[in-house]
C-alpha positions, 0 to 999 in steps of 0.5 A, spaced: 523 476 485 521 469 487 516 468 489 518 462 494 522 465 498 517 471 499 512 467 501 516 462 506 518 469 509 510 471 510 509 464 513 514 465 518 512 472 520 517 475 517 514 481 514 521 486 514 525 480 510 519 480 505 519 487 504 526 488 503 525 483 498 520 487 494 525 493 495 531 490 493 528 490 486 528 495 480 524 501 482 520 500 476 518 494 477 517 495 486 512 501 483 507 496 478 500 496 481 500 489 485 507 490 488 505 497 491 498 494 494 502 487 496 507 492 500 500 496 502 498 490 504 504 487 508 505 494 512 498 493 515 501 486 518 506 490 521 501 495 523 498 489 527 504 488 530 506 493 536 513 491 535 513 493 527 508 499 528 512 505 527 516 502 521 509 499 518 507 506 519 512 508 514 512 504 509 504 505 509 504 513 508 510 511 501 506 506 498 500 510 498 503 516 496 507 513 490 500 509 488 497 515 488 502 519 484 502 513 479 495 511 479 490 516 482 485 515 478 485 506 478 478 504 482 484 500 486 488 506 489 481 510 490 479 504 495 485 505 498 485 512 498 479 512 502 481 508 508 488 513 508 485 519 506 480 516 513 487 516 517 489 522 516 483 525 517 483 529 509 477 531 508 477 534 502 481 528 498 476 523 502 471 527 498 474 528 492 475 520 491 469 519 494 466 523 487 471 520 483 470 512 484 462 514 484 463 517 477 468 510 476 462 506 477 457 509 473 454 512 479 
């Protein structure tokens, strides 16, 4: 992917067209640790926007539950788990990865 374009695409608020960048790459590589945190990220943008609301929602819920399959005990994910467990209102996972990210750092 390069790089400028996506970020020419985030400059311009078009979220859709720099997620659909990342999409057009190999699953392999659209599932690394920091491709999935960047989609987490820019589904939250679209989040923000009442337009994009329901679409960011969506890609949201699959970036976190591919995370989670791929890297559920990574302190990354178990932060983010904690805001998504919130959402959904799963206290059982909220809790456990609560525990698991205190036994991560020592606590």
């Amino acid at each position: 992917m390069r790089w400028q374009i996506f970020g020419l695409k985030i400059q311009e608020g078009d979220t859709e067209g720099a997620f659909e960048l990342i999409e057009a790459l190999p699953e392999k590589v659209r599932n690394e640790r920091r491709l999935l945190t960047i989609k987490i990220m820019l589904a939250s943008r679209m989040m923000a926007n009442l337009d994009e609301m329901e679409r960011g929602e969506e890609i949201y819920d699959e970036a976190i539950l591919i995370f989670e399959s791929l890297y559920a005990d990574e302190p990354s994910f178990l932060l983010m788990g904690l805001d998504y467990y919130f959402i959904q209102q799963d206290w059982e996972k909220l809790d456990q990865s609560l525990n698991r990210l205190d036994e991560k750092v020592g606590g």
